[in-house]
C-alpha positions in Angstrom: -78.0 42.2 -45.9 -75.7 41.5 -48.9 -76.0 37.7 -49.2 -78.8 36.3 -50.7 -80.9 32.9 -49.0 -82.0 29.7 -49.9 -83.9 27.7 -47.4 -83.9 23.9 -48.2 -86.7 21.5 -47.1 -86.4 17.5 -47.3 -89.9 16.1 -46.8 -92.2 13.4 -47.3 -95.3 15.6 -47.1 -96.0 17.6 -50.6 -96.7 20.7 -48.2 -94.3 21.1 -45.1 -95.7 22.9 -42.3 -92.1 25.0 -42.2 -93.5 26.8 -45.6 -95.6 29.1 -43.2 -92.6 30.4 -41.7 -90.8 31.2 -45.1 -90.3 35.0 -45.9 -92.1 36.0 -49.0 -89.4 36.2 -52.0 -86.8 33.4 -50.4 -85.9 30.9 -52.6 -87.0 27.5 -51.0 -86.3 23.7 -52.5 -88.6 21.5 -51.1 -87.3 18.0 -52.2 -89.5 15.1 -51.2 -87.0 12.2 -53.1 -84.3 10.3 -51.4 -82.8 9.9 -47.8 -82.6 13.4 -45.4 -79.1 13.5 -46.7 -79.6 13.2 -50.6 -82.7 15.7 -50.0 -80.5 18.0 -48.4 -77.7 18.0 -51.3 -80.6 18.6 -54.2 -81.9 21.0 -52.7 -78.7 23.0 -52.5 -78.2 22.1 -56.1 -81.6 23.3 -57.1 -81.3 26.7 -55.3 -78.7 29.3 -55.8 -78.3 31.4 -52.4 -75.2 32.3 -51.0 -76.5 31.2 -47.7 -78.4 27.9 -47.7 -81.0 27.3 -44.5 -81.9 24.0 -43.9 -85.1 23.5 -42.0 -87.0 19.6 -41.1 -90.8 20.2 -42.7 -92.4 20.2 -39.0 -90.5 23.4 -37.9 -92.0 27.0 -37.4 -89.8 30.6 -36.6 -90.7 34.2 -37.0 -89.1 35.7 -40.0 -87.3 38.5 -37.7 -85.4 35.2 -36.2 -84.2 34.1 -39.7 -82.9 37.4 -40.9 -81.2 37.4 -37.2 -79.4 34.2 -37.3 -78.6 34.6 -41.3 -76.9 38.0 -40.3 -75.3 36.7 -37.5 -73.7 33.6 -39.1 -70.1 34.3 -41.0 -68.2 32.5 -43.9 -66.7 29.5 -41.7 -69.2 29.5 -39.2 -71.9 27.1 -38.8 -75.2 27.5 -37.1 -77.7 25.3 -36.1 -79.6 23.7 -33.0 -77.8 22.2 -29.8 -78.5 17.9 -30.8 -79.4 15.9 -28.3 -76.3 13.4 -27.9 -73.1 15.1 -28.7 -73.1 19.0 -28.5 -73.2 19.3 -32.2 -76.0 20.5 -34.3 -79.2 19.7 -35.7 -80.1 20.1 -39.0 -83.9 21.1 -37.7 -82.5 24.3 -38.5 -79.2 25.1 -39.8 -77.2 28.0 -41.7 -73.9 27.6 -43.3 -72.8 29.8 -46.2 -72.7 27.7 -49.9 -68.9 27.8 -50.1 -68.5 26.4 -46.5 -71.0 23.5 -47.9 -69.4 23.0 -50.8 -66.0 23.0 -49.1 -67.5 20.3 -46.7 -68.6 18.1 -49.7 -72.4 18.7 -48.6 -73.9 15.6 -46.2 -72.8 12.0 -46.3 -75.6 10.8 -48.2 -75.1 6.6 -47.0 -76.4 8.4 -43.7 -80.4 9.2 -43.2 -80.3 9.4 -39.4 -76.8 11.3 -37.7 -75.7 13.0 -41.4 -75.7 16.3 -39.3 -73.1 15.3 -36.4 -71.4 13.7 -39.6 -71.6 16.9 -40.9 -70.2 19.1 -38.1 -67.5 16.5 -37.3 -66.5 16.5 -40.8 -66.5 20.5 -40.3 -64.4 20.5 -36.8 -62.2 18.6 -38.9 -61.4 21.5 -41.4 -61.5 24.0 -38.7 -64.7 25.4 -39.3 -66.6 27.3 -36.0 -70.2 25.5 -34.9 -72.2 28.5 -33.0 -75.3 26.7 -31.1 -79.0 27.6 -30.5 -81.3 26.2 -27.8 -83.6 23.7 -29.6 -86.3 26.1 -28.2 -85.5 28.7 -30.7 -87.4 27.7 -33.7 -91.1 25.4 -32.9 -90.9 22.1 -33.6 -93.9 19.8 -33.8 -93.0 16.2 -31.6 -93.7 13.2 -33.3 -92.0 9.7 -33.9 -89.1 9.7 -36.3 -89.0 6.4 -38.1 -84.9 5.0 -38.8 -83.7 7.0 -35.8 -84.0 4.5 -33.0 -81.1 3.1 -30.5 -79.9 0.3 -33.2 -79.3 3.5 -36.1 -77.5 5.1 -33.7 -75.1 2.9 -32.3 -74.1 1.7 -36.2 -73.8 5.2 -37.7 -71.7 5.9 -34.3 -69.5 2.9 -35.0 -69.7 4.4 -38.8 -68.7 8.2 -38.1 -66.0 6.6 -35.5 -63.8 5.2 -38.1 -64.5 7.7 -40.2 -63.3 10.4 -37.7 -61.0 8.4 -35.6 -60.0 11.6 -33.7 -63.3 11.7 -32.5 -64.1 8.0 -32.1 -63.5 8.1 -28.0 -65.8 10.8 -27.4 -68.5 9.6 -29.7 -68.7 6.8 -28.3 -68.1 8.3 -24.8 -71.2 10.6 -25.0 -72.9 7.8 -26.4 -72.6 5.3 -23.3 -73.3 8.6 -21.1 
């Protein structure tokens, strides 16, 4: 593999479980200040990979997976998890090359709950490719999510709606599904 790797980590815990499932040698930014979104950008600034990884601090994966799905995933291509609401990804775990991030401006940082469907709407928008994973693919540990309840969703709908106004209908479509 040519390209080199940084995996980024936004946390609130000073030792994310995910940091067991980190090759030996990869650059990793573990950022425990600001929103998901701000956490997500500094730790892209603080690493220097051509390909960044973006992993929630309560997932696991073997490290044959990672080198698998970093191979697979090409300049203009995004991939992540299948989300739950509007077959888009999750930034559980996530690979897009640097220059596609940069391209993309990064994630909206006023968001803290739906900055990944911001995300892939934003890259829809500028004809970039989202290739899906079953959420089954990495291990994620189940727990309650504070700031990601009914109310957060409907307002950063209404929010990504008027920002993307070609896909306002089916946002809110698949929301009322």
């Amino acid at each position: 593999m040519s390209d080199s790797i940084s995996i980024v980590i936004p946390t609130l815990d000073g030792d994310p479980w995910t940091l067991d499932s980190v090759p030996a040698g990869v650059e990793t930014a573990v950022v425990q200040e600001g929103n998901r979104s701000e956490a997500r950008n500094e730790g892209a600034r603080r690493t220097s990979g051509d390909v960044l990884v973006f992993c929630d601090d309560d997932v696991s994966f073997d490290e044959s997976f990672l080198w698998k799905q970093v191979e697979a995933t090409e300049t203009g291509t995004i991939l992540g998890l299948e989300d739950f609401d509007f077959g888009l990804l999750l930034t559980r775990f996530m690979i897009v090359h640097r220059v596609d991030f940069e391209e993309l401006g990064g994630f909206d940082e006023r968001l803290n709950h739906m900055e990944d469907t911001e995300f892939c709407l934003n890259a829809l928008s500028r004809g970039k490719t989202l290739n899906e994973l079953p959420r089954c693919a990495v291990h994620h540990e189940e727990h309650e999510s504070p700031g990601q309840g009914r109310w957060a969703t409907l307002r950063n709908s209404a929010y990504l709606a008027a920002r993307y106004p070609q896909y306002g209908p089916w946002l809110l479509r698949e929301l009322l599904l």
